[in-house]
C-alpha positions in Angstrom: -61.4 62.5 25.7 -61.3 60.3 29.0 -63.9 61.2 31.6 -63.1 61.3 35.3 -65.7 58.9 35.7 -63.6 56.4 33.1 -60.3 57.0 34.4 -62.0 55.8 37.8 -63.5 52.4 36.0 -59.8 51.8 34.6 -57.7 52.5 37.7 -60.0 50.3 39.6 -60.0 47.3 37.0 -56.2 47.7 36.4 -55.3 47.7 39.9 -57.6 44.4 40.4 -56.4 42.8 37.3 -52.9 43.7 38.1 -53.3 41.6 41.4 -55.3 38.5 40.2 -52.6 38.1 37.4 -49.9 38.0 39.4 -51.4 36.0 41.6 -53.2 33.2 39.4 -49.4 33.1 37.0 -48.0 32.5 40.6 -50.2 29.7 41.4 -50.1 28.0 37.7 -46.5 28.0 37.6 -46.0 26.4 41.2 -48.0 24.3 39.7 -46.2 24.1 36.9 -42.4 23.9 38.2 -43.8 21.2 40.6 -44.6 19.3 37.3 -41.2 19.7 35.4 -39.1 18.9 38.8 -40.9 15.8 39.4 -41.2 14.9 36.0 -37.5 13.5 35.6 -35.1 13.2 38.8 -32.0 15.1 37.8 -33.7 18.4 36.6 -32.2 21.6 39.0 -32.9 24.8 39.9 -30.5 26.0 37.1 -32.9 24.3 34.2 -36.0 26.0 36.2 -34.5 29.1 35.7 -34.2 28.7 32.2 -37.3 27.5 31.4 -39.1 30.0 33.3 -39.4 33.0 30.7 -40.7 30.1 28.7 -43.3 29.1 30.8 -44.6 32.3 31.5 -46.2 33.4 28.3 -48.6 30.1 28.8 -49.1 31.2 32.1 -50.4 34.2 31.3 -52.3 33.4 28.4 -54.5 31.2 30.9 -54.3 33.7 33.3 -55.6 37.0 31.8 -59.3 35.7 31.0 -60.0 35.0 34.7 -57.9 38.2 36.1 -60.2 39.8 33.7 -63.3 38.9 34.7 -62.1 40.0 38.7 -60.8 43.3 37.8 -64.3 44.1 36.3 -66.2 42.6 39.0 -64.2 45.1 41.6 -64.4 48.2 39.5 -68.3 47.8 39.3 -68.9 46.4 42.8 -67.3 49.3 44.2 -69.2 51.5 42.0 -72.1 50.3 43.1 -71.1 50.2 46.9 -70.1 53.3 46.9 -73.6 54.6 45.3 -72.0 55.6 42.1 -74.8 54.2 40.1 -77.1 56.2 41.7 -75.9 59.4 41.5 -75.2 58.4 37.9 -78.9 57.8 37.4 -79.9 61.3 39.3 -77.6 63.1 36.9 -79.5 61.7 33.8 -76.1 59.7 33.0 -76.4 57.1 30.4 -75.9 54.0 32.7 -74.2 51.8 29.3 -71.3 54.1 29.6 -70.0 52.9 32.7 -69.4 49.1 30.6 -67.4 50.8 27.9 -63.6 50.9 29.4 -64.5 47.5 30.7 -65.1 46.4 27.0 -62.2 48.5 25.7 -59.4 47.0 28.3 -61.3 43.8 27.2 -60.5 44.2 23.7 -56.8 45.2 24.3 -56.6 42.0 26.6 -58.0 39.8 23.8 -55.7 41.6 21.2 -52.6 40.9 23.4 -53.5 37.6 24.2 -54.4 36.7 20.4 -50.7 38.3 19.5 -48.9 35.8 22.6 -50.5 32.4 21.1 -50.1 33.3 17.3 -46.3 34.0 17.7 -45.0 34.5 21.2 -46.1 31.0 22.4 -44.8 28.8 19.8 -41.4 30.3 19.3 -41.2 29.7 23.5 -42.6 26.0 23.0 -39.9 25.6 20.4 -36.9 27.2 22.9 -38.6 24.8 25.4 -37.9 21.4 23.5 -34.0 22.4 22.7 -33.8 23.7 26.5 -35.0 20.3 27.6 -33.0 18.2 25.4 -29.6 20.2 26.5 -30.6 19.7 30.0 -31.2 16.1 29.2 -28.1 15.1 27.4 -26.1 16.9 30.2 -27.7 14.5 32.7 -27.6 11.2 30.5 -23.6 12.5 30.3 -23.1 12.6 34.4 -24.2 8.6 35.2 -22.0 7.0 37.0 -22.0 4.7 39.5 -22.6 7.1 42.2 -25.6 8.2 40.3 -27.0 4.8 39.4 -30.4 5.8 39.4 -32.9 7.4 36.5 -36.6 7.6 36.9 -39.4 8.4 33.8 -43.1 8.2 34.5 -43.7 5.1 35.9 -40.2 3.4 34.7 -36.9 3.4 37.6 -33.9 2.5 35.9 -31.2 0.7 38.6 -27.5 -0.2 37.6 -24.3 -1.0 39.9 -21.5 0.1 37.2 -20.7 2.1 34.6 -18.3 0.9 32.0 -16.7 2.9 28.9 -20.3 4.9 28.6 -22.2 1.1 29.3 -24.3 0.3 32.1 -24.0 -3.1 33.7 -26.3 -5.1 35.9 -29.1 -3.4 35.1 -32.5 -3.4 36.7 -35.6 -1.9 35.1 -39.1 -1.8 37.3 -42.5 -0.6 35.7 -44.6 0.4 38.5 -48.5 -0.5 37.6 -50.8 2.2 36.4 -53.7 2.5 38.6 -57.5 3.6 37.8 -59.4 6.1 39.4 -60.3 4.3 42.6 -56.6 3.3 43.0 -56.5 -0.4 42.0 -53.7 -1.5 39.7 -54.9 -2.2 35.8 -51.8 -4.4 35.0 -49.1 -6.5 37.3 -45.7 -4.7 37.8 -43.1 -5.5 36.0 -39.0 -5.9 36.9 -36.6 -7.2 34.5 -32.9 -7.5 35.1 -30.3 -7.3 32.2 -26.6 -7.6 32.2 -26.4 -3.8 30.3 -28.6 -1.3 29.8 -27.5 2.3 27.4 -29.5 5.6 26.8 -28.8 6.8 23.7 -30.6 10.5 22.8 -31.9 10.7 19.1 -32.2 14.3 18.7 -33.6 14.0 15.2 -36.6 12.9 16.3 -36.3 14.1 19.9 -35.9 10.7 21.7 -34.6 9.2 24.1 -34.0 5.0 24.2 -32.7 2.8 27.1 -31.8 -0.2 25.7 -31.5 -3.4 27.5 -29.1 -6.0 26.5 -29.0 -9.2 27.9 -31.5 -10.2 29.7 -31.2 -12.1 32.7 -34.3 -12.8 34.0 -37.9 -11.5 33.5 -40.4 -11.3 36.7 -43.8 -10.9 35.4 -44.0 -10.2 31.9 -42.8 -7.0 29.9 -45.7 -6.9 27.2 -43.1 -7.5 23.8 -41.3 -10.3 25.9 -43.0 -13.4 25.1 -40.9 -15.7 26.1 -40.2 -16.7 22.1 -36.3 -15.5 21.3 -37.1 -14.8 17.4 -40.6 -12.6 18.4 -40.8 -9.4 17.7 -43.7 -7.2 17.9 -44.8 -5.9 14.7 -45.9 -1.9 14.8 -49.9 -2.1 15.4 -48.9 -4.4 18.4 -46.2 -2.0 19.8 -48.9 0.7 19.2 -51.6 -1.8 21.0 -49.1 -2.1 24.3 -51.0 -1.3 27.6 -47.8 1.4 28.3 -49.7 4.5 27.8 -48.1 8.0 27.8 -45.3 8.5 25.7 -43.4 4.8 26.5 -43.3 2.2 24.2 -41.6 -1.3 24.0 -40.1 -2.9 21.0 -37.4 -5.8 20.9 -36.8 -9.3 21.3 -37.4 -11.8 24.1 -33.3 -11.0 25.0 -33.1 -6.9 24.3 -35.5 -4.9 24.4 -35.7 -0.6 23.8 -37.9 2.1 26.3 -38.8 5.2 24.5 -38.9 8.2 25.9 -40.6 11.4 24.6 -38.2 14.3 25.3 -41.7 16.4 25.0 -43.5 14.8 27.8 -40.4 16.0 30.2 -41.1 19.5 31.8 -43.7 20.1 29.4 -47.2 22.1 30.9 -48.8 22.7 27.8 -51.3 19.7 26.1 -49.7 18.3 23.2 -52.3 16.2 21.6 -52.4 18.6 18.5 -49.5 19.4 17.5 -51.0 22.7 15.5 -50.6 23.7 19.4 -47.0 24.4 18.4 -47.1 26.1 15.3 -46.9 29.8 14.4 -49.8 31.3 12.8 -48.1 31.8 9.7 -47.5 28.5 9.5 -51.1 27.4 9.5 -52.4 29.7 7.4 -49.4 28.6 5.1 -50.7 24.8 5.5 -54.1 26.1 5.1 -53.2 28.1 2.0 -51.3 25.1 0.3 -54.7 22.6 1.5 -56.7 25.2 -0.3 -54.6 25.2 -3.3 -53.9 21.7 -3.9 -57.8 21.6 -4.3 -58.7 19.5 -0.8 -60.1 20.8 2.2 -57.9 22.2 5.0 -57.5 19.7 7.9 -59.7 20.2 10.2 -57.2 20.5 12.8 -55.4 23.3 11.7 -58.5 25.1 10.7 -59.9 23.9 14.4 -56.6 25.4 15.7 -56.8 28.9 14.1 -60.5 29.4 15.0 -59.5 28.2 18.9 -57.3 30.9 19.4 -59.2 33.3 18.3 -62.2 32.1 21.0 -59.2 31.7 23.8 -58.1 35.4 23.2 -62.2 36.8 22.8 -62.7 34.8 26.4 -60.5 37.9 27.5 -63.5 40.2 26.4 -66.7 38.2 27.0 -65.0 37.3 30.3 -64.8 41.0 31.3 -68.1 42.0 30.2 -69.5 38.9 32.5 -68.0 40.8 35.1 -69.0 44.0 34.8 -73.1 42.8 34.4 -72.5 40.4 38.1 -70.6 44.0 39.7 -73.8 46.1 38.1 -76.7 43.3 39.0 -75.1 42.2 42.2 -77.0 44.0 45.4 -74.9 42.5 47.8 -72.1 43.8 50.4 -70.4 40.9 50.2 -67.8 41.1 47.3 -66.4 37.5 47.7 -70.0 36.2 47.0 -69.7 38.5 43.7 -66.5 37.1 42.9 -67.7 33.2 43.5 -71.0 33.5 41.4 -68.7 35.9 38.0 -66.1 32.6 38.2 -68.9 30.3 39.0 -70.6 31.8 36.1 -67.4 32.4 33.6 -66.3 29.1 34.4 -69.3 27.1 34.0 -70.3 29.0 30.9 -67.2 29.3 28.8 -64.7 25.9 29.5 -67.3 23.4 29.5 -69.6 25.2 26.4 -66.0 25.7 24.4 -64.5 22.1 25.3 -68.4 20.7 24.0 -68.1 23.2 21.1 -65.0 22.2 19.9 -65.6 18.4 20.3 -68.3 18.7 18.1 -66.5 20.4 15.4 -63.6 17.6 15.7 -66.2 15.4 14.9 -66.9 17.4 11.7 -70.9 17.9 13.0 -70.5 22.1 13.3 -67.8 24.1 11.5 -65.2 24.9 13.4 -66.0 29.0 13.7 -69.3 27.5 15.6 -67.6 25.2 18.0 -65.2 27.1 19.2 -67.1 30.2 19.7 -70.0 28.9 21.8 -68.5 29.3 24.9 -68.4 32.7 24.2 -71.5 33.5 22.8 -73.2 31.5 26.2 -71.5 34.5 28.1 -72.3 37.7 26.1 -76.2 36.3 26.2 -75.6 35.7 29.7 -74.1 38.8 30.4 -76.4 41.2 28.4 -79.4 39.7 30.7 -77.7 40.7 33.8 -76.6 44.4 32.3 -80.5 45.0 31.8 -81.5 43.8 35.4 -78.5 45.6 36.6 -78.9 49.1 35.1 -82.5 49.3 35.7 
């Protein structure tokens, strides 16, 4: 049966973790929506909408470790502050109860979080893509010559008319990609071609401007040569200094942009694409690896193992801050709150991100790397439980 003293501990870490949730979710998916909007002139507030309910369970995922870890600070600050502790200790109170609802609430955290990126996650990445492709066609379908404008990462598109579905007088501009300190890494590049035509491959989930025509070349576009018969073969389409999701292939007198319909409006990393995947599917993968008598690629196996370390980060996070609320002597709570994040963050993304590198590389199995950031905080935390329940 629930004590008086645990309902107290859960009320004050549910109320926190209510707030810092809400809050944190708000700020990633400003951050977010600021990303899709800007990512492809054209996109409204009516594809926001849509996409938000897909965004959100990303959001959250991210979000619960870190509202976590402040929800457990408050509860045990306050404890503290208000000489809880103490007359805990006077009453001959075992002081290791007071982390238990912590650690239980941490546990249904990492549970509910383990259950949104096995299933929840991937089914709204999936609704994503086909929400962005509609959206997408619907805009490549309202060009005219009113709207004679189009822009993709570091691509503008520029026409004067539209003619049965064609584009005509066409100007394309690459703006330079710039390093860290600013300076351009390659010249800009305009080209001007009599037409120009998107066509969407949904197959493959494309989209391809295709130039026709043209007229004159300023600069260079890195598969124009200058030669009328070259073409690029693939490693040298693949070797283009593009970067992102563009690519150039064509002659010297037509030429193709590619665009990845994934790159538009999406928040979530998509370098593996096991990211995307149910969790049936990869034990289904892993299964037929297994059966086929090879080893499981490492990524899916990496993939599996990560999710299970991003959902535990709800439980080792919570624990981390319960020790700082017990160990901090402080009146300051903000302090409290700056060294648990410093802490958390410090400890877990850099540890994990090293962790899992290594297991990429194939130099620790993958249930090592990507449980290290984890195990730093549980050490870290049981050393501050011992000076803090003393």
């Amino acid at each position: 049966m629930v004590s008086l003293l645990e309902r107290y501990i859960l009320r004050e870490f549910l109320t926190s973790f209510s707030i810092a949730i809400a809050g944190i979710t708000a700020i990633l998916f400003i951050g977010t929506s600021f990303k899709i909007l800007s990512s492809m002139p054209g996109l409204d507030l009516v594809f926001l909408l849509e996409v938000i309910p897909l965004i959100l369970p990303y959001a959250l995922v991210h979000a619960m470790p870190l509202a976590a870890l402040i929800g457990a600070v408050t509860a045990h600050c306050r404890m503290r502050a208000d000489n809880e502790v103490m007359a805990m200790k006077l009453t001959g109170t075992r002081l290791r109860r007071l982390v238990l609802p912590t650690v239980f609430l941490g546990l249904v955290l990492s549970f509910a979080s383990l259950m949104t990126n096995n299933h929840l996650a991937p089914y709204c990445r999936g609704k994503l893509k086909s929400v962005t492709r509609n959206t997408v066609t619907r805009i490549l379908s309202s060009f005219s010559e009113s709207r004679n404008t189009f822009q993709y990462d570091n691509y503008k598109f520029h026409w004067q008319r539209v003619s049965d579905g064609r584009l005509e007088d066409v100007l394309v501009y690459k703006a330079p990609r710039r390093d860290e300190d600013g300076a351009p890494t390659e010249p800009p590049v305009l080209v001007h071609a009599k037409y120009g035509r998107f066509r969407l491959d949904p197959h493959d989930n494309l989209i391809k401007f295709e130039v026709e025509g043209i007229l004159a070349d300023y600069d260079h576009l890195p598969t124009i040569d200058g030669t009328a018969s070259a073409k690029p073969d693939k490693k040298r389409a693949a070797d283009d200094p593009l970067g992102g999701d563009v690519k150039v292939t064509g002659s010297a007198r037509s030429t193709a942009i590619t665009i990845d319909l994934d790159s538009l409006g999406n928040s979530v990393d998509k370098r593996v694409k096991a990211k995307d995947r149910d969790i049936d599917d990869l034990y289904a993968l892993h299964a037929r690896d297994l059966a086929q008598d090879r080893v499981s690629r490492p990524v899916i196996s990496l993939e599996i193992h990560r999710r299970v370390s991003a959902a535990l980060a709800n439980l080792t996070l919570a624990l981390l801050g319960a020790a700082v609320g017990f160990w901090f002597r402080g009146t300051n709570r903000i302090l409290a709150y700056l060294i648990a994040v410093g802490i958390g963050v410090a400890g877990y993304y850099p540890v994990t991100q090293v962790g899992l590198r290594l297991a990429e590389q194939g130099r620790i199995p993958a249930v090592v790397g990507s449980q290290l950031g984890n195990v730093v905080l549980v050490v870290v935390s049981l050393l501050l439980l011992r000076r803090g329940l003393r």
